[in-house]
C-alpha positions as CSV (number, residue, x, y, z in Angstrom):
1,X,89.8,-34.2,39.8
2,X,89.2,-37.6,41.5
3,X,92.1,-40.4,41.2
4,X,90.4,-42.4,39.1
5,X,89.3,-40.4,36.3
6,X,92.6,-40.3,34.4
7,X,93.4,-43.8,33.3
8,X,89.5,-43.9,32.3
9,X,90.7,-40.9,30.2
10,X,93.8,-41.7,29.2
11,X,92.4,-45.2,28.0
12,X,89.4,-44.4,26.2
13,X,91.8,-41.7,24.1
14,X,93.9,-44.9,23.1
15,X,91.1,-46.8,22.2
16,X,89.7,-43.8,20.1
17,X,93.0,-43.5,18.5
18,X,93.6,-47.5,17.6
19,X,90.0,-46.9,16.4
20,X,90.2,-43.9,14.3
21,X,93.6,-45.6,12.8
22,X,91.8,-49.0,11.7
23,X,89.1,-46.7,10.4
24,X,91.3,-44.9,8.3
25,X,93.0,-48.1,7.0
26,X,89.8,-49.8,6.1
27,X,88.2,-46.7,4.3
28,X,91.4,-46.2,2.4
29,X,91.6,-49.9,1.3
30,X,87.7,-49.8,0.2
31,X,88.9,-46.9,-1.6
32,X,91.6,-48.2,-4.1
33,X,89.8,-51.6,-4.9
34,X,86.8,-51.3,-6.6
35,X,83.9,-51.5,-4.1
36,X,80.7,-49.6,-4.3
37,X,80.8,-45.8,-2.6
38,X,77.7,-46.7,-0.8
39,X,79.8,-49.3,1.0
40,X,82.7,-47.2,1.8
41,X,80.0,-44.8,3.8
42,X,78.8,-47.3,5.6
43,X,81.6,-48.4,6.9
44,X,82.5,-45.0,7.8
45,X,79.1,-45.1,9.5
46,X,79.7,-47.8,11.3
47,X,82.8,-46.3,12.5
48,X,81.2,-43.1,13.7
49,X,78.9,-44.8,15.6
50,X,81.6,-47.3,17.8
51,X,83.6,-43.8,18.2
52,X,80.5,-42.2,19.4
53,X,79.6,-44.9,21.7
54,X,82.8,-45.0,23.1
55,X,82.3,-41.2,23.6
56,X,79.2,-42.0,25.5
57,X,81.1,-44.9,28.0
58,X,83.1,-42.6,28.9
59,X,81.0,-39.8,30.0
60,X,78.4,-42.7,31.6
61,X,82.3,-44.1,33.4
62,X,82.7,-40.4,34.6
63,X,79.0,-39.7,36.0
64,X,79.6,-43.7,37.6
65,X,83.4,-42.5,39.5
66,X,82.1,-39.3,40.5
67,X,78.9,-40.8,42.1
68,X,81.2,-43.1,44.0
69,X,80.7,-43.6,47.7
70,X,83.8,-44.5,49.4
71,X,82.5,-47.6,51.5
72,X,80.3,-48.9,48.6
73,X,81.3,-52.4,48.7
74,X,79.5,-52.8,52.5
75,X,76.6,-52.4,51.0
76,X,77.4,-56.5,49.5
């Protein structure tokens, strides 16, 4: 496994987990006031599809790192 792999790792699981967490909070909030169910799935939605795009940096960060060439700032 290349160096720089595991802090992109490491910090794309914390930002999942801060995400998930304010999800949760949101969704349970819409939940006890009185606010239409359609809204509530949309904001979970919503929330899906940052979580999934985040999924999708990550692999697109990994594919970038492993592609690296060492002397790749010559080419500038």
């Amino acid at each position: 496994m290349k160096k720089g792999l595991i802090p992109v790792i490491i910090i794309t699981i914390i930002v999942a987990a801060f995400l998930i967490l304010y999800a949760l909070g949101i969704t349970m909030g819409l939940l006890v006031s009185n606010v239409p169910f359609i809204a509530i799935i949309l904001v979970v939605v919503v929330f899906i599809i940052l979580l999934t795009m985040l999924v999708m940096t990550l692999i697109e960060r990994i594919k970038e790192i492993k592609g690296e060439d060492k002397d790749d700032i010559s080419k500038y």
